[in-house]
C-alpha positions, 0 to 999 in steps of 0.5 A: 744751933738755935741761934744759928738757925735764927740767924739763918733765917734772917740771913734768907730774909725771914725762910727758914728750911723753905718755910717763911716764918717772917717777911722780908720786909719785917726783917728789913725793918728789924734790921734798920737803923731806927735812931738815925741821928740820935745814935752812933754816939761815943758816950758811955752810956750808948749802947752798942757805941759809936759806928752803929745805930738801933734796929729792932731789937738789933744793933745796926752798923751805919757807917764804915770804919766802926771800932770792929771790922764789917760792912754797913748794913750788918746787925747784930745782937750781944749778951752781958756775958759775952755771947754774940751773933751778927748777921752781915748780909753783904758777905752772906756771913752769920756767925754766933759766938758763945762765951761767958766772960763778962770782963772780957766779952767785947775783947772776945767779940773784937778778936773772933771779929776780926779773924772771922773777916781776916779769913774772907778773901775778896 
């Protein structure tokens, strides 16, 4: 729930429970895209890969169509064995995902992904 509750927070542009804890422009800035054309690269040593750029301390999706369904604007944050949250703003959607499979954590990602947003009706 600590993640939830972090993610939330950002979500409501740094309240949580009615309490600002961050500004809304802290989390603006966190949540930008901080490489601009030095990211959304495809080779292996880039992480998060292409389609998404580097916020502060998040990464940041920059352009339609990246290898996971989304919005721009969505960030999110990832660890070596699988657990995941991202936060997308434009659908007003937090989500965190815990797992431990290494081997299979971005497999895990793009499947809990993708039911997530096959689940949003327009």
């Amino acid at each position: 729930m600590d993640f939830a509750n972090f993610a939330q927070m950002l979500l409501n542009g740094g309240k949580s429970n009615g309490t600002r804890l961050l500004g809304p422009e802290t989390v603006a800035y966190m949540s930008s895209d901080h490489l601009g054309p030095l990211g959304n690269r495809s080779d292996r040593g880039y992480t998060p890969g292409v389609g998404y750029g580097n916020g502060f301390g998040f990464y940041v999706r920059v352009v339609p169509g990246a290898p996971f369904l989304g919005n721009v604007g969505e960030y999110y944050k990832g660890g070596y064995a699988g657990t995941c949250f991202w936060i997308d703003p434009k659908e007003d959607l937090i989500a965190v995902f815990m797992v431990s499979a290494p081997a299979h954590r971005v497999t895990y990602r793009h499947i809990i992904k993708t039911m997530i947003y096959q689940a949003i009706e327009d």
